[in-house]
C-alpha positions as CSV (number, residue, x, y, z in Angstrom):
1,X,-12.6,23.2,2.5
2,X,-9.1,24.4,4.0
3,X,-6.4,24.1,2.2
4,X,-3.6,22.2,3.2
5,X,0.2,22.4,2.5
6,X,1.4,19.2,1.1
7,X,5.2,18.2,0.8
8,X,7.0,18.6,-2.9
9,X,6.9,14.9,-4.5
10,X,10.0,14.2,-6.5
11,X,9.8,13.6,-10.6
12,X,12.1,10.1,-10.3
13,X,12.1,9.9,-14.1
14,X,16.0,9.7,-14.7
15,X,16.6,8.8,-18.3
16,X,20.5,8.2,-17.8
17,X,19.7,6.2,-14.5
18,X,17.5,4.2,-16.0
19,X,19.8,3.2,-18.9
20,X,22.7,2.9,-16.2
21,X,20.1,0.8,-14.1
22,X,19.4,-1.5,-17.3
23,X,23.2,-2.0,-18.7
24,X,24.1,-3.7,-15.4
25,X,21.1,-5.8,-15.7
26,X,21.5,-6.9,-18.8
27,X,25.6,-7.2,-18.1
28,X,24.7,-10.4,-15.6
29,X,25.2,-13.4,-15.8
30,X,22.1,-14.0,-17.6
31,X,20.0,-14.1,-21.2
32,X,18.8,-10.7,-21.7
33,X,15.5,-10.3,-19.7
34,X,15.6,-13.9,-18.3
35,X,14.8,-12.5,-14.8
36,X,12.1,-10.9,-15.8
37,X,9.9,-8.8,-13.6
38,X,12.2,-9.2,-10.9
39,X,15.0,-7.3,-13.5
40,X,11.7,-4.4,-14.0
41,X,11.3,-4.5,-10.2
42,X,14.9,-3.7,-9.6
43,X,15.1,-0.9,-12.1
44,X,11.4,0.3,-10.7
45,X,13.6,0.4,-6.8
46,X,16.6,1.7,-8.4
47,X,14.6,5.0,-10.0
48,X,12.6,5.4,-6.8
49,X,15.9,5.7,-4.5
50,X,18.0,7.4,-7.5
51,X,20.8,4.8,-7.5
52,X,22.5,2.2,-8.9
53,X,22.8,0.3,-5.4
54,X,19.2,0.1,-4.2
55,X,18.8,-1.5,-1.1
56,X,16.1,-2.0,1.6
57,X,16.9,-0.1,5.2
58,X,14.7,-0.9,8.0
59,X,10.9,-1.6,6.7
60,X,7.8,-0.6,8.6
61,X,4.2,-1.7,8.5
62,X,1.9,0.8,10.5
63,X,-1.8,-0.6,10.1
64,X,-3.8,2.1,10.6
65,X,-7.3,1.2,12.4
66,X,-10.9,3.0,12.6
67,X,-14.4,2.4,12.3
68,X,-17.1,3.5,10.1
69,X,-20.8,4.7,11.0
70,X,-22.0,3.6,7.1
71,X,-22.0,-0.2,9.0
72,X,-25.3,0.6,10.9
73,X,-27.0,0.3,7.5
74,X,-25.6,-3.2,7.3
75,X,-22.9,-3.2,4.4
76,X,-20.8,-5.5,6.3
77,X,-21.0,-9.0,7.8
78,X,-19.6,-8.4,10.8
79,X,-20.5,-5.6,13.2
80,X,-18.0,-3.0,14.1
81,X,-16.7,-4.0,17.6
82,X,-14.9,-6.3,15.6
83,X,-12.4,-3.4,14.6
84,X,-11.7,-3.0,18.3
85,X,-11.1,-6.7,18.9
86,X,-8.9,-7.0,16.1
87,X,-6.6,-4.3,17.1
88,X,-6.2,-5.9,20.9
89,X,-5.5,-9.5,18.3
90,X,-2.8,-7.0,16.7
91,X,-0.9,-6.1,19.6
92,X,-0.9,-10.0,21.1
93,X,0.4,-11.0,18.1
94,X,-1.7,-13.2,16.5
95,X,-2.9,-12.2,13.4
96,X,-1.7,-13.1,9.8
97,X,0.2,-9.8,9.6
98,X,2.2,-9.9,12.4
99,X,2.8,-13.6,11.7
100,X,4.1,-12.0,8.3
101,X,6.0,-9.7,10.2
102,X,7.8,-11.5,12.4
103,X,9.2,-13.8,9.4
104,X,10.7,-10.8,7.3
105,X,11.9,-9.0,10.3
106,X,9.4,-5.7,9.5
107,X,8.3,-3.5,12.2
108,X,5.1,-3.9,12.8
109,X,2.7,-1.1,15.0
110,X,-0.7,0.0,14.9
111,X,-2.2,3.5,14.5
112,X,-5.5,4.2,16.2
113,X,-7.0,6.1,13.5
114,X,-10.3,6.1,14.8
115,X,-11.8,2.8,16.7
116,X,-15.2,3.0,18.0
117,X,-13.8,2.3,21.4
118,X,-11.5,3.5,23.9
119,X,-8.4,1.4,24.4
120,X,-7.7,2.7,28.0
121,X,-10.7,0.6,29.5
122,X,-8.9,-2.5,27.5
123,X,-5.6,-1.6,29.8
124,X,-3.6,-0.9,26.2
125,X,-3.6,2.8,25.9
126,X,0.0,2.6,26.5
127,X,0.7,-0.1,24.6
128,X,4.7,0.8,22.8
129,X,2.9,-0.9,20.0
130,X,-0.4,1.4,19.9
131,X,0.1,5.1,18.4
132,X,-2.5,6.9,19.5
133,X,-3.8,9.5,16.7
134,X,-7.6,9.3,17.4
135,X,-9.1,11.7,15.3
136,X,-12.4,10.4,16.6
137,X,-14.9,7.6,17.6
138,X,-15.2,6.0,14.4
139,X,-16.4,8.2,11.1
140,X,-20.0,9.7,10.8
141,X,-22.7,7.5,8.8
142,X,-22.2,9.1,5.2
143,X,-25.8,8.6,4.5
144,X,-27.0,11.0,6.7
145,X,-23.7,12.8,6.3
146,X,-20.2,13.7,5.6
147,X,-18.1,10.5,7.0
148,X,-15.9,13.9,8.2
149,X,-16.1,17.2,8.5
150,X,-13.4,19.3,6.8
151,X,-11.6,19.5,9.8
152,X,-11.4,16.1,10.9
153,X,-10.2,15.4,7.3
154,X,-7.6,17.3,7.3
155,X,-6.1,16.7,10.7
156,X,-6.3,13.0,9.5
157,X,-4.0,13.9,6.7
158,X,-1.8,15.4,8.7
159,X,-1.9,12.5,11.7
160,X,-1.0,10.4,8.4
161,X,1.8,12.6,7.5
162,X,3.4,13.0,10.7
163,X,3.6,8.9,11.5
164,X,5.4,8.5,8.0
165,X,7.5,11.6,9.4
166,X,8.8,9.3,12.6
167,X,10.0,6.5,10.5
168,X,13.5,5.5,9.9
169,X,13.7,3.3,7.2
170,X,13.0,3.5,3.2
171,X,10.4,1.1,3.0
172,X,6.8,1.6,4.1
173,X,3.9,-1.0,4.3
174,X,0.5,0.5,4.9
175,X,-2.2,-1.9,6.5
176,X,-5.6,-1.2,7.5
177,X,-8.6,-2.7,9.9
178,X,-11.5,-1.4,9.9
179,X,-15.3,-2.9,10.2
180,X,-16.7,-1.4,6.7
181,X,-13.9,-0.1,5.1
182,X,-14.7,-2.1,1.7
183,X,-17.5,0.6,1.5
184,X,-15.3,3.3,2.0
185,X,-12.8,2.3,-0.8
186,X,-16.1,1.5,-3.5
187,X,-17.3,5.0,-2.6
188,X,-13.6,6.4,-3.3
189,X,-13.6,4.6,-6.5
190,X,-17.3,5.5,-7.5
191,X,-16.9,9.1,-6.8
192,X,-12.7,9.6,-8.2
193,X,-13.2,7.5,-11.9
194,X,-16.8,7.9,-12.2
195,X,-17.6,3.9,-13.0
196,X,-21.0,2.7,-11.5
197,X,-21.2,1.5,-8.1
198,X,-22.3,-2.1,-8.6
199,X,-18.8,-2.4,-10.5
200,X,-16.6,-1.1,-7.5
201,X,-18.4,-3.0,-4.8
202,X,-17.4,-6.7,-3.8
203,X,-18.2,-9.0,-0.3
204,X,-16.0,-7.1,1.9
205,X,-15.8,-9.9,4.6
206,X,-18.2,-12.2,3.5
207,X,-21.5,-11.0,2.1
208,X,-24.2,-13.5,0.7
209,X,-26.1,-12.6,-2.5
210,X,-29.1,-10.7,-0.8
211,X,-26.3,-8.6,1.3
212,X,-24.6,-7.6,-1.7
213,X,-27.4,-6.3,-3.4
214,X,-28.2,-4.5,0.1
215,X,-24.4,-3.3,0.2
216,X,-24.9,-1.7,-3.3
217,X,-28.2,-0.2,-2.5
218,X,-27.1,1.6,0.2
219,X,-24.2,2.5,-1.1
220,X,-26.1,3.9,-4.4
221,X,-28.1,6.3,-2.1
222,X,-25.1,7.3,-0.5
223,X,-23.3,8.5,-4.1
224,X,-26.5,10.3,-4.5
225,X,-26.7,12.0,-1.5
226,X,-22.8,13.5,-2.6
227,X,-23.6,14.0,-6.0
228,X,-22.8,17.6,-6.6
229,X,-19.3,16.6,-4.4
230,X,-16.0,16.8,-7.0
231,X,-12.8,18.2,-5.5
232,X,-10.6,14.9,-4.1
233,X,-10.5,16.5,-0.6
234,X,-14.2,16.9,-0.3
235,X,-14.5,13.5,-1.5
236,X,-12.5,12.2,1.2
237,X,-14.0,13.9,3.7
238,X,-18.2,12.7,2.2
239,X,-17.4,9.1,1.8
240,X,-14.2,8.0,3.4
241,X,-13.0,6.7,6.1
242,X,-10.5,7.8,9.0
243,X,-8.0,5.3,8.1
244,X,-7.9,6.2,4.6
245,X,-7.3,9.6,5.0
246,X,-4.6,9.3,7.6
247,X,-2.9,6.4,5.2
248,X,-3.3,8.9,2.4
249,X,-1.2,11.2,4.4
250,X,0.8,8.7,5.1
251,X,1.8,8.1,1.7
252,X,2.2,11.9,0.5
253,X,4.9,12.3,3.2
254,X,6.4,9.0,2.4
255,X,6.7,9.6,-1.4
256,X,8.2,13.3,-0.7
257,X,11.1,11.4,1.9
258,X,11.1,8.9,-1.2
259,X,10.4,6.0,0.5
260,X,9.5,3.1,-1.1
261,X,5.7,2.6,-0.8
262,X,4.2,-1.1,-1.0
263,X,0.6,-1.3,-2.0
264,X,-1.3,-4.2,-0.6
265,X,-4.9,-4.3,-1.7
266,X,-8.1,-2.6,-2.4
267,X,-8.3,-0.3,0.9
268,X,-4.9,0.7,0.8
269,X,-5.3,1.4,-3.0
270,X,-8.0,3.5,-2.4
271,X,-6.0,5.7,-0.3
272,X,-3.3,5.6,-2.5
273,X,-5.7,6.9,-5.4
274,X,-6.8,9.9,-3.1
275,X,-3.1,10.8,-2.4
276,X,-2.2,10.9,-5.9
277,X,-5.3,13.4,-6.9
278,X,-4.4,15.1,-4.0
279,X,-0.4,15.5,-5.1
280,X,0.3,14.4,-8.3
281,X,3.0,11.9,-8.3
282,X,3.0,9.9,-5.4
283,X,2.4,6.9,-7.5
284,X,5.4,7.3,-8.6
285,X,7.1,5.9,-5.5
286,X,4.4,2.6,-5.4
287,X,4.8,-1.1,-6.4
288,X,1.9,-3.0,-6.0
289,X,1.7,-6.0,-4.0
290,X,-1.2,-7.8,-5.5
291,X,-4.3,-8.0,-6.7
292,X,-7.3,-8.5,-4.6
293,X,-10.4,-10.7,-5.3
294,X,-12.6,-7.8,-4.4
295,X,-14.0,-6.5,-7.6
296,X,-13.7,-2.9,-7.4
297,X,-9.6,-3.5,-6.8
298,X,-8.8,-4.2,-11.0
299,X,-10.4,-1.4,-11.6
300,X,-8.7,1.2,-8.9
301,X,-5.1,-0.7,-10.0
302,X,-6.0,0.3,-14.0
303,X,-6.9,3.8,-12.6
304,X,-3.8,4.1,-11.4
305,X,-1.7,2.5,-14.2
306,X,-0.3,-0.7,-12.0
307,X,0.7,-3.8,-12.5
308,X,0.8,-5.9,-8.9
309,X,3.2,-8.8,-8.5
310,X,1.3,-11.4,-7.3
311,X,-2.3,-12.6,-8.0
312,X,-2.8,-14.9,-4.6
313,X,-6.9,-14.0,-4.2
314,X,-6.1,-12.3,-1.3
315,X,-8.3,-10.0,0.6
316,X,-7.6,-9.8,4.1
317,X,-6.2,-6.1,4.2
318,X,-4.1,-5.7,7.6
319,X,-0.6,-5.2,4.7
320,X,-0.5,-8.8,4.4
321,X,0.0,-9.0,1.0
322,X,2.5,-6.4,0.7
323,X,4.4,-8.4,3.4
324,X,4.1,-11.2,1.2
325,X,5.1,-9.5,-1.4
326,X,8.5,-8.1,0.3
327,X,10.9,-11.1,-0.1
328,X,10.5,-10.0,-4.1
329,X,11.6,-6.8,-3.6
330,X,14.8,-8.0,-1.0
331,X,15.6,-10.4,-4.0
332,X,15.4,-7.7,-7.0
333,X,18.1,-5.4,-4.6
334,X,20.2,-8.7,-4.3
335,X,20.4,-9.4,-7.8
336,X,21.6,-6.1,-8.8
337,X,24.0,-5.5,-6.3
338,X,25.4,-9.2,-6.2
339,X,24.9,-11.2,-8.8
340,X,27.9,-11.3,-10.9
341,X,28.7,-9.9,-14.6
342,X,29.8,-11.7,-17.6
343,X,33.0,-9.9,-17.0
344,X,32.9,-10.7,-13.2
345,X,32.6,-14.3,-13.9
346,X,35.0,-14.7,-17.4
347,X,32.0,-15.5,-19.3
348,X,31.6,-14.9,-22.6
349,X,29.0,-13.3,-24.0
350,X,26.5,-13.8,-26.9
351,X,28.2,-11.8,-29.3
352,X,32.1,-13.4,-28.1
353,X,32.9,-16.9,-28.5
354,X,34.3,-18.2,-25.4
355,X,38.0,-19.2,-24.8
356,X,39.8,-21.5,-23.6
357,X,40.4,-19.2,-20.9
358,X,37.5,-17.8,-20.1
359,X,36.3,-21.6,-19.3
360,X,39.8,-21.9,-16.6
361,X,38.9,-18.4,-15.5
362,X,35.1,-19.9,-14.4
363,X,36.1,-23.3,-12.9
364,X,39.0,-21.9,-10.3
365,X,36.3,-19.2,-9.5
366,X,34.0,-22.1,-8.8
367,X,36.7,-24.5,-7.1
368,X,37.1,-21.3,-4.7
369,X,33.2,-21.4,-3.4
């Protein structure tokens, strides 16, 4: 497969950032460690922007869209035209993410990565919230074979790249639709860590018992078909999706601009996993929104050493729970860069008794509020 040129990725291990990051955490106003993961959180945003002032500039949510051509075997519960109908949803704005949107104030548009439809007979082609990077009609049906050819692959990565490229802010929320994409993400998962496929597949959007079992059958013929497949790239391109690859590129390009990338669930996990065997330390710049109920999701966040903040049983996709997940991160910035010392405030600490005027110092700050 052609090679591509990926962008450097940052090493944002800083052991004297890190300890300056921690003395003004634990200098708060505070027990030591009393804020817990939000105190982790802060140091995690601090390292990832290399100071001791991290802050939050202008977030975007781009939720990239495509189609798969696995679904004819039926792996999913709902057929694909649903991807189509979904995206026009998106751009009304009525769906859970741009609900989420709106309430945190993140930019919110939609990459055509792929949709098995043309939006131009819907009257949206020109929609300011529609990018239009169409690599084509929905992916091939990996059973018979590759979801992409090399070449569609890479210019996925590359789409991907180039929309992380046009954004202006430091925070970046990667969302995903597409009819089938559960499948996509199990492959992924199957092929990268080698565990067995009835341990990476879940219900996707709402499989019964029998449908499952079908899911997982199909999907084990597929993993046999790409056997003698290795390299991440040609793994990708065998049993991917569209959206996956151009969110993987996404992520390279956001991690070398070090942006901060949050993960929402399995799908966008997936593609996270391929853009870290692609380029070695993107994962750096990730913090993990939550943890999905699909199955296959504990497993891709152990592969890639995470710990997500919130357990919710989620598993909508669309970024959702990374926008949920968002007022957590706003909150660890504020707490660093606002809260007050025990110097600040007069306190006394642990180690040195208070005074009589320490206490005065306190109550005409607090009289001044």
């Amino acid at each position: 497969m052609d090679c591509l040129n990926f962008p450097a990725i940052a090493n944002i291990d800083n052991p004297q950032l890190a300890a300056d990051l921690q003395q003004l955490l634990d200098n708060k106003t505070k027990p030591l460690g009393a804020l817990g993961r939000l105190e982790t959180l802060a140091l995690k945003i601090g390292l990832i922007q290399g100071t001791t002032q991290p802050k939050i500039v202008s977030p975007h949510i781009r939720v990239f869209a495509a189609d798969h051509g696995l679904t004819k075997h039926g792996t999913s519960a709902f057929p694909s035209e649903v991807t189509a109908q979904m995206v026009l949803n998106f751009l009304k704005g009525g769906a859970a993410i741009n609900v989420l949107a709106r309430q945190h104030n993140i930019e919110l548009k939609v990459v055509d990565a792929g949709v098995a439809s043309n939006f131009a007979e819907y009257g949206v082609d020109h929609h300011p919230q529609l990018l239009d990077y169409k690599v084509r009609l929905g992916s091939r049906d990996a059973l018979t074979e590759p979801a992409m050819n090399s070449e569609e692959c890479i210019e996925a990565l590359k789409a991907g790249m180039q929309v992380a490229k046009s954004l202006k802010g430091n925070l970046f929320i990667a969302g995903e639709m597409g009819i089938g994409n559960t499948s996509a993400a199990s492959l992924l998962l199957a092929k990268l860590e080698d565990i067995p496929i009835a341990q990476c597949v879940g219900r996707g959007t709402g499989l019964d018992d029998a449908g499952l079992q079908h899911k997982v059958d199909v999907l084990s013929q597929v993993l046999q078909r790409y056997e003698h497949v290795t390299t991440p790239l040609e793994v990708l391109a065998a049993v991917g999706g569209l959206e996956i690859a151009m969110m993987a590129g996404a992520f390279i390009q956001a991690a070398s601009d070090r942006r901060i990338l949050l993960i929402d669930g399995f799908i966008a996990s997936s593609a996270l996993l391929v853009a870290e065997r692609l380029v070695p330390g993107v994962a750096q710049f990730a913090i993990f929104a939550h943890q999905s109920v699909e199955p296959g999701h504990s497993r891709m966040l152990a592969a890639l050493d995470a710990e997500p903040l919130l357990g919710f049983e989620l598993r909508l996709g669309e970024g959702s729970g990374a926008a949920l997940a968002y007022p957590l991160l706003q909150s660890a910035c504020a707490i660093i860069n606002e809260m007050a010392s025990f110097s600040d405030a007069g306190i006394s600490t642990q180690s040195e008794p208070g005074s009589q005027a320490n206490i005065a110092a306190v109550v005409a700050t607090n009289d001044g509020q």
